[in-house]
C-alpha positions in Angstrom: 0.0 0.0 0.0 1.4 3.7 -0.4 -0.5 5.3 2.8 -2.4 3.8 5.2 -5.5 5.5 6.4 -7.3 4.8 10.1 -10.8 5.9 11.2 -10.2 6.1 15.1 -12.6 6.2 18.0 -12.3 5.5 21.7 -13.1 1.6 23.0 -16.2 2.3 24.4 -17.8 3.8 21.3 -16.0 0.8 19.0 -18.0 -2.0 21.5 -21.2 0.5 21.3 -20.9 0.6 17.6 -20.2 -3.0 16.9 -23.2 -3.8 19.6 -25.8 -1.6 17.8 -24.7 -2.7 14.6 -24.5 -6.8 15.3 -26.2 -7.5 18.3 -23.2 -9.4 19.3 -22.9 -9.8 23.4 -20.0 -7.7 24.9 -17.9 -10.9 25.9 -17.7 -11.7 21.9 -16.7 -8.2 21.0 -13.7 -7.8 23.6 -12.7 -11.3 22.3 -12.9 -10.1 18.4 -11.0 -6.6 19.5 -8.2 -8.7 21.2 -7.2 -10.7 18.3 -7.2 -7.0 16.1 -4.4 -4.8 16.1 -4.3 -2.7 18.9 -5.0 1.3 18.6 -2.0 2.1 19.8 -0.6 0.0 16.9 -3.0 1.3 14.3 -2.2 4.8 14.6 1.2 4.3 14.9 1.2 2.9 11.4 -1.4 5.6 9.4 0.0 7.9 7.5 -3.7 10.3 8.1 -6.4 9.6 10.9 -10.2 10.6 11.4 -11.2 10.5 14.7 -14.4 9.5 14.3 -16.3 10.4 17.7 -18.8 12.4 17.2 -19.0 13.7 14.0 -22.2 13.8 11.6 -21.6 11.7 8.5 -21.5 15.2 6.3 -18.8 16.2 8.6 -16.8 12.3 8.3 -17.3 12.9 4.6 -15.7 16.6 4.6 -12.8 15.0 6.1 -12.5 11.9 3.8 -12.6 14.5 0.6 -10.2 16.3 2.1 -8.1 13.5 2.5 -8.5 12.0 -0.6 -7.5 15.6 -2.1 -4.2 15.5 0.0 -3.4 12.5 -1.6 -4.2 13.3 -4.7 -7.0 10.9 -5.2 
């Protein structure tokens, strides 16, 4: 790959997300987040991050154009 981009967000909102999104129990989420690459990992690696907390989808968007536009894409 020539950059490596990460969409962040605290712990808590990941295992909200994933619950809302899956219905999965909390016990199967931590067990699926353990065998992922850690945050502190992931961002260590991107070359651009979104912290996604928060922000509206026209506002997550605004961020990914601009992105895209630094990169030239």
């Amino acid at each position: 790959v020539d950059r490596v981009w990460v969409v962040d967000c605290d712990t808590v909102t990941q295992r909200e997300r994933v619950i809302a999104r899956s219905g999965l129990a909390a016990e199967e989420i931590d067990r699926i987040i353990a065998q992922q690459a850690s945050r502190a990992q992931r961002l260590a690696c991107a070359d651009w991050v979104v912290f996604n907390q928060g922000l509206s989808l026209p506002a997550l968007e605004r961020q990914v154009t601009e992105m895209a536009r630094h990169f030239g894409l």
